[in-house]
Backbone bond lengths (Angstrom), bond angles and torsions (degrees), N, CA, C in turn:
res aa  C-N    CA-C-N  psi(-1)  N-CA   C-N-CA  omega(-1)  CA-C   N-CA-C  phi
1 X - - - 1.450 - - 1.530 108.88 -
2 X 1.430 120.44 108.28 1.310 115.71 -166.48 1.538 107.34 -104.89
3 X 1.601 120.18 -2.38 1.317 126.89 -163.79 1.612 96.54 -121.26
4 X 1.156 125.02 59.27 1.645 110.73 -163.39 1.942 90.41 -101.70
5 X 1.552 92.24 114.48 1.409 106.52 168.57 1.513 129.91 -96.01
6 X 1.591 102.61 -1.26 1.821 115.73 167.61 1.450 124.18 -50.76
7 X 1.246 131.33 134.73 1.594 117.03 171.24 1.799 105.33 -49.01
8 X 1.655 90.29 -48.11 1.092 109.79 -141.77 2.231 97.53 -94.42
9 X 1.369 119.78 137.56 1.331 135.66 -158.29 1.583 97.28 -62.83
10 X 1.409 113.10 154.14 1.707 115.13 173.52 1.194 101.15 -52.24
11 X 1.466 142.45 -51.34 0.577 139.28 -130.08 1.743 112.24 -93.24
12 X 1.263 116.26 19.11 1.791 141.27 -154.66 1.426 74.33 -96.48
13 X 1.546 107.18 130.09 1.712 141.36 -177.31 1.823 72.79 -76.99
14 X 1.576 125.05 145.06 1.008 127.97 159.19 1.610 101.43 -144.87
15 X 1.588 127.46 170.66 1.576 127.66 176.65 1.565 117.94 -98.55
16 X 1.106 136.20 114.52 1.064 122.46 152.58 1.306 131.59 -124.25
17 X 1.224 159.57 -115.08 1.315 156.80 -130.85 1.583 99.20 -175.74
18 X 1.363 119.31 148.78 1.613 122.26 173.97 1.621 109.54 -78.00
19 X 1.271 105.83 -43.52 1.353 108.74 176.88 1.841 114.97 -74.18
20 X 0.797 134.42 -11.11 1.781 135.80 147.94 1.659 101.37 -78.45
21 X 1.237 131.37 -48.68 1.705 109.50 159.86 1.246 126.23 -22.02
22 X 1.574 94.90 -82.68 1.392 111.64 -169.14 2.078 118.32 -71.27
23 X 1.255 105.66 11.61 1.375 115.32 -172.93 1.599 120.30 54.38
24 X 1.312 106.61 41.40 1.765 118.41 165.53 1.303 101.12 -99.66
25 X 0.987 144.19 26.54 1.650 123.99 -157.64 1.933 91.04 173.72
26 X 1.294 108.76 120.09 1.711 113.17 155.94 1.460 124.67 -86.12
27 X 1.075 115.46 137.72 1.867 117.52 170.23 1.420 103.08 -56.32
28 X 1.563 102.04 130.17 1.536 120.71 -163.03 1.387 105.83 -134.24
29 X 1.545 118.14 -12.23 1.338 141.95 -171.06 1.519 137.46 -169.64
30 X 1.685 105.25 99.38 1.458 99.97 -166.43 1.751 90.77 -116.20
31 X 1.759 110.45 138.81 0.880 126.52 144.09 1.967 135.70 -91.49
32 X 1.143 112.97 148.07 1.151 120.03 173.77 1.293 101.63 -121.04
33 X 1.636 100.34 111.66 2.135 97.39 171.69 0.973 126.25 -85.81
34 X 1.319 127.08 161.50 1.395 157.54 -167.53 1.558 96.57 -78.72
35 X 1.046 97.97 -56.05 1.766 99.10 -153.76 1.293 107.43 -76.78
36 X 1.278 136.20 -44.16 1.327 149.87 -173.47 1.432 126.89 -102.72
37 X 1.906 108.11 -40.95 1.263 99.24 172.27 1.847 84.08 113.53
38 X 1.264 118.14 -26.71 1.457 118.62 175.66 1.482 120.12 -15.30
39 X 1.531 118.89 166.42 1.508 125.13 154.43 1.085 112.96 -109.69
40 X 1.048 175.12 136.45 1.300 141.17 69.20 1.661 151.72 -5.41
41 X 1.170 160.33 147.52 1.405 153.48 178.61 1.641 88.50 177.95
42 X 1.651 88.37 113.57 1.625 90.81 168.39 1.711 97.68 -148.92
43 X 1.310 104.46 163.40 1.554 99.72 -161.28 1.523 117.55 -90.44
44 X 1.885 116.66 -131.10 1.147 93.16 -156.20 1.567 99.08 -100.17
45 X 1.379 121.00 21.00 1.400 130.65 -159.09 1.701 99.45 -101.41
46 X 1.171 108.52 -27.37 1.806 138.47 152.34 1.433 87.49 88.26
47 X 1.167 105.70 88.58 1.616 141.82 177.49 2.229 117.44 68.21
48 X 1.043 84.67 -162.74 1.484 90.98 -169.45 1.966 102.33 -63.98
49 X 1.851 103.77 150.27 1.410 118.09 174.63 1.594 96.88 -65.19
50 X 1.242 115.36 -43.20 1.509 103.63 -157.15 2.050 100.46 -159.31
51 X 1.052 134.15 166.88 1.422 130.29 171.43 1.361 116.21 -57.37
52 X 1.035 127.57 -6.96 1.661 131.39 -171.15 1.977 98.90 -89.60
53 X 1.354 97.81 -33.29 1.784 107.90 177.29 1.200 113.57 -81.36
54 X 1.335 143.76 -23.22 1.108 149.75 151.96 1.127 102.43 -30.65
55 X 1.583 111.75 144.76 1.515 128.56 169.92 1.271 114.48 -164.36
56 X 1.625 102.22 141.62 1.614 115.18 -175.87 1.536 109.90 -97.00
57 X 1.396 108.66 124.97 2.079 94.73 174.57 1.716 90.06 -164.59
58 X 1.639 96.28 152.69 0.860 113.06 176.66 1.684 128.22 -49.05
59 X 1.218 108.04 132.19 1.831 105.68 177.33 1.373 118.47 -44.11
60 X 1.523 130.47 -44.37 1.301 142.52 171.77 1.305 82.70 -37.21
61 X 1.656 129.49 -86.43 1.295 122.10 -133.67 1.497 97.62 -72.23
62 X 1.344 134.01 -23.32 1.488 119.96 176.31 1.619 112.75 -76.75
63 X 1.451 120.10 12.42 1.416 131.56 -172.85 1.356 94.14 -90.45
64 X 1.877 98.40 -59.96 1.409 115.69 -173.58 2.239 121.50 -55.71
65 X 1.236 102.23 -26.10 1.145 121.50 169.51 1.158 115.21 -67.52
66 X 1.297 131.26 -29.40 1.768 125.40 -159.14 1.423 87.52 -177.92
67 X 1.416 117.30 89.64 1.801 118.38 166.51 1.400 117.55 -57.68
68 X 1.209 124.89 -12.75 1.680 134.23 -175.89 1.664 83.61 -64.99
69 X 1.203 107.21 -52.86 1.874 82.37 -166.02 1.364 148.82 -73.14
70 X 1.645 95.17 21.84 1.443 124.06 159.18 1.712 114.17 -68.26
71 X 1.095 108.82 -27.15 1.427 127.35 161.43 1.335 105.90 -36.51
72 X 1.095 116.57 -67.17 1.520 130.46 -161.81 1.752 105.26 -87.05
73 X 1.168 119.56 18.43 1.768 117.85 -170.31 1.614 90.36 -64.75
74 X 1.512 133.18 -32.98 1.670 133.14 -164.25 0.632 84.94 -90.07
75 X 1.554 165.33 3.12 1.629 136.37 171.44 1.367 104.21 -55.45
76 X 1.629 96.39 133.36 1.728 105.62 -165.02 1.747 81.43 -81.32
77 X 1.527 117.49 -178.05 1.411 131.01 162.93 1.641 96.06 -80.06
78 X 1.751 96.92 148.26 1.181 108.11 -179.77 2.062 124.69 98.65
79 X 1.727 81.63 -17.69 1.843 91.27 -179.15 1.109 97.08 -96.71
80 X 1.214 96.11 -173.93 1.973 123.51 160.12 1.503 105.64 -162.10
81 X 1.457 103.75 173.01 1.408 114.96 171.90 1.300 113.00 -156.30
82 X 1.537 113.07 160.64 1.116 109.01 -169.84 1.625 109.73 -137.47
83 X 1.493 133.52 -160.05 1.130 131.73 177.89 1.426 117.68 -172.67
84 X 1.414 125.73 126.26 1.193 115.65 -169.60 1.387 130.55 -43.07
85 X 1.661 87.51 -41.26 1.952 108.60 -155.54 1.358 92.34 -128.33
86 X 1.628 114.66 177.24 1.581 119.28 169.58 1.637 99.58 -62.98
87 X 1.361 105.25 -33.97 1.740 103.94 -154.59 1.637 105.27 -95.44
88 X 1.006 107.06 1.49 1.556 119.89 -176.43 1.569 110.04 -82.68
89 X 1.771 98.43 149.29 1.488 105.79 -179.63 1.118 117.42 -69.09
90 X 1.436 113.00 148.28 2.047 109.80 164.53 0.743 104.45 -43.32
91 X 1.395 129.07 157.26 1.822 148.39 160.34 1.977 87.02 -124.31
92 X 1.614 106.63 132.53 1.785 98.96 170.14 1.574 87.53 -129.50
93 X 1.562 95.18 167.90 1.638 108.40 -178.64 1.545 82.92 -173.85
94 X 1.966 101.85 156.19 1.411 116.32 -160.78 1.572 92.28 -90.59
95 X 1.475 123.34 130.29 1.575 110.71 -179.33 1.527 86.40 -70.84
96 X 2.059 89.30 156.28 1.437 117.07 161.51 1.510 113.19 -102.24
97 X 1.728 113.39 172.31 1.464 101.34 177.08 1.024 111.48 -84.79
């Protein structure tokens, strides 16, 4: 990755979904938290069925999965964004509590 526009290193533990792993499922929803500084990317099922689907992996590889989400490297903490389709533009808005 020679263009890395993240604050934060590939190598940032982030959450996503088994099915956005394994490429059954597109990122449909990425958060950036408030509290921690977290990632989020969960798909269009709008996050995991159950804790067993949950999955931890590096941001690089969720870069490497879906390059659109270099898009989102400025998401301030506290947003998210979302997208209708795989092929669809970000939409961002500041989460509320």
């Amino acid at each position: 990755m020679t263009d890395w526009s993240f604050p934060d290193p590939p190598n940032l533990a982030v959450i996503t979904t088994s099915t956005v792993v394994n490429g059954d499922d597109w990122i449909a929803f990425v958060s950036h938290d408030a509290e921690d500084g977290g990632w989020q990317f969960l798909n269009s099922e709008s996050g995991p069925r159950n804790a067993a689907d949950g999955r931890v992996v590096g941001l690089g590889e969720i870069v490497q999965l879906d390059a659109s989400i270099m898009e989102l490297a400025d998401l301030p903490l506290g947003w998210h964004a979302w997208r209708d389709s795989s092929g669809s533009p970000w939409k961002r808005a500041k989460t509320t509590a």
